[in-house]
N, C-alpha and C positions, 0 to 999 in steps of 0.2 A: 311654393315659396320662392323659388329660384326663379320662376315669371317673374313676382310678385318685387323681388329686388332689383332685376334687371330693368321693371316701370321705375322704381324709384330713383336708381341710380340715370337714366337718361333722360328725367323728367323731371329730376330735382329743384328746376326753378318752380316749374307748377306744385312740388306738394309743398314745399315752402313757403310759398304765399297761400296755397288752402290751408295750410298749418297757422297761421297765421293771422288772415280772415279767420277761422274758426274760433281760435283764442280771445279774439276779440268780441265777437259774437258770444262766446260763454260767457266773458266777461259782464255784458252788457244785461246780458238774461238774468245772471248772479244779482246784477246791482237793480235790475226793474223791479226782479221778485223779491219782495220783503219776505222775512219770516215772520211765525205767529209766532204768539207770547200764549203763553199759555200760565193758570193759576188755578189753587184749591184751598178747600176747606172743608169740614168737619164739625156737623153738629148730631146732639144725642138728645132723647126725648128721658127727658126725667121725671120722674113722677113727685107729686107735690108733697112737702115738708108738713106730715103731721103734728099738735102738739101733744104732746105726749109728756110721763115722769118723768121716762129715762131717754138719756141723748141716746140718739139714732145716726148712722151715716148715710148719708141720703145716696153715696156713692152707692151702697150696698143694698140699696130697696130698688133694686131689676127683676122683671117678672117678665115672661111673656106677653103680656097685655102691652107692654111697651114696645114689644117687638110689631105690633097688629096696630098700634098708632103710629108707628113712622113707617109701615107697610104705605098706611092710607095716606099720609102726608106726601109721601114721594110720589103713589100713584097720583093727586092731584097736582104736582109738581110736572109730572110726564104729558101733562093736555098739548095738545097742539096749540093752547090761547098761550102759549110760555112766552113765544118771542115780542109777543104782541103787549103781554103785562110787565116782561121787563124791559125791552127796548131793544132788543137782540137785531142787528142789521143784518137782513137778510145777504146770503153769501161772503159771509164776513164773519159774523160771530156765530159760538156754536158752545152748547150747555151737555154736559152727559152727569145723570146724577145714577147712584147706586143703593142699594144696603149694604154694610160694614164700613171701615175705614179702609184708609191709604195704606201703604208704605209696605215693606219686604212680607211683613206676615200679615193680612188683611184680618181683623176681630169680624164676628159677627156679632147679633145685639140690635139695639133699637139707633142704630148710629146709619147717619144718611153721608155721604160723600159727593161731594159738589165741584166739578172740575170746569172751569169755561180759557175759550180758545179764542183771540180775539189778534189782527194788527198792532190791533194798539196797545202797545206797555203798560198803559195807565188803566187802559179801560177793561182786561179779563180780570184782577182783582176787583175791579167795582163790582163788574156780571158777579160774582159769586157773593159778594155783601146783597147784592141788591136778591139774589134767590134768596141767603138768607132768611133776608126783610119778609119775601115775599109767603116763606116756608112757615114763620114764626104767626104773621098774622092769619096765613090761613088755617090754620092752627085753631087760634085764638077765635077764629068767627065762626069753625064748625062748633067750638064748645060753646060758644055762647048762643047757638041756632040749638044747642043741646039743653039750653038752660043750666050749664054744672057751673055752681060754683068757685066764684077763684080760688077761695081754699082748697077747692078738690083739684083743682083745673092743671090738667100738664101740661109742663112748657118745652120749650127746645132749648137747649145750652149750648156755646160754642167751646168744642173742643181744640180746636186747629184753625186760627183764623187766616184769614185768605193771605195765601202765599204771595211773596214776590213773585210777579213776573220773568218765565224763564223762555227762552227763545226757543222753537223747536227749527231746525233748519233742514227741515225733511225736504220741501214743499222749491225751497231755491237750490239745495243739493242736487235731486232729481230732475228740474227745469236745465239745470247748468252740464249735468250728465249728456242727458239727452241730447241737447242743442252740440258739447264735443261727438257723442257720437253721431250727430247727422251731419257734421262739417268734415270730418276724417270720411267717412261714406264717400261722400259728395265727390269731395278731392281727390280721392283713390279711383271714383271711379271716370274723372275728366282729365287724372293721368291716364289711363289706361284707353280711353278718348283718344287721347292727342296722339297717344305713341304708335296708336292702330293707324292713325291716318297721315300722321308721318312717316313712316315707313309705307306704307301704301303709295301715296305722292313721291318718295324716293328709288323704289320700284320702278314707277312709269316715267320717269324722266334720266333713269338709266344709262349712261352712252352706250350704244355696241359699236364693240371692234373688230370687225370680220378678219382678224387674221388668225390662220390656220384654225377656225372653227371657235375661237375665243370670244364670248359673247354671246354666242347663240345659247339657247337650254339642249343637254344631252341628246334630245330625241330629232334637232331640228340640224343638227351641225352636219354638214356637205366638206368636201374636201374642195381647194380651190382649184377653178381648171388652169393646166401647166400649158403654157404655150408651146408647142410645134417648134421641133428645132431646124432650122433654113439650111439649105446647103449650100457649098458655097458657088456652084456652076447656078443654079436661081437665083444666088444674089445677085450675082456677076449681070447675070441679065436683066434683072429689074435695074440695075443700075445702068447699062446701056438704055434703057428706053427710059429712063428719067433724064437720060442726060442727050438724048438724041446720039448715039454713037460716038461724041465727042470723049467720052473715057479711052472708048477703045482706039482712038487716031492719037489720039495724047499717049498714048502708051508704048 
């Protein structure tokens, strides 16, 4: 950590502008990547309204047999022809349906749950009108391949109809993560770059000062050699034969 501050504090213009480049760069990611909208709904397979003396509540005539007709309704929902019958764009829209409902405590029951994921705001509440549509007639055309009667005939009811569109912002939150974490990365590690090879280059162009062993590294340091001290009957004579003996006539 104490490396780690000492890149930052000598390097501060560089993380500053990677700080900076990066923010803008999440920025940019935030704003390419849209989020989904996502919507649902809620329909229940009812069985048909006998006539009869006494009133009846049709709420209250559920039997397992209804559970085994929206079994098969959903399973013919789940085909792989989905995207193709409702119009689902590939890599873009996306259908997940269930048995029971939505919400904190899921019912179970003859009840399908219909959830689509789409860009477009407008267009995941359609995807689920349109499975709907698609849930009700298939419905409708196994009973009449069955010959039953519309009197007998069950239908599907909407319990919940398709939500407004609600944004999920998982998909730009996690692009926009990522992209600060790979800019902080990056920057940290072309501070750490720079300071290595500045100091490096500052190193090799070093002055040395050879005095009294200053300069040199501990193992290489020499003491400096001290000049010979003259006496002065040597001197007296070098300085006749520089002068030709005129010292010594002059004197």
């Amino acid at each position: 950590m104490r490396g780690l501050g000492r890149v930052v504090i000598s390097q501060w213009f560089t993380m500053v502008s990677g700080l900076l480049l990066t923010l803008t760069a999440a920025a940019l990611v935030f704003a390419l990547v849209p989020p989904s909208y996502t919507s649902s709904g809620t329909v229940v397979v009812m069985s048909p309204t006998r006539p009869t003396n006494k009133p009846v509540n049709p709420l209250l005539a559920f039997d397992s047999s209804l559970d085994t007709v929206a079994s098969i309704v959903l399973q013919s929902l789940s085909s792989p022809l989905l995207p193709f019958r409702v119009g689902l764009v590939a890599g873009q829209d996306a259908v997940t349906m269930k048995m029971g409902g939505n919400g904190s405590s899921p019912t179970t029951g003859p009840f399908i749950s219909i959830t689509a994921q789409s860009p477009d705001a407008m267009r995941s509440p359609a995807i689920v009108s349109w499975v709907i549509d698609l849930a009700r007639q298939d419905l409708a055309d196994r009973q009449r391949a069955l010959k039953v009667a519309k009197r007998m005939a069950v239908t599907l009811v909407g319990v919940v109809a398709p939500t407004p569109a609600k944004p999920v912002w998982f998909i730009p939150v996690s692009a926009t993560g990522g992209a600060l974490l790979l800019g902080l990365m990056l920057t940290t590690a072309a501070a750490y770059s720079i300071n290595r090879a500045t100091s490096k280059v500052r190193h090799e162009i070093a002055p040395v000062v050879p005095v009294e062993g200053v300069g040199y590294p501990p193992a290489t340091r020499k003491a400096l050699p001290v000049a010979p001290a003259v006496r002065p009957a040597v001197a007296a004579a070098l300085v006749a034969v520089a002068t030709g003996g005129r010292h010594r006539q002059a004197s």
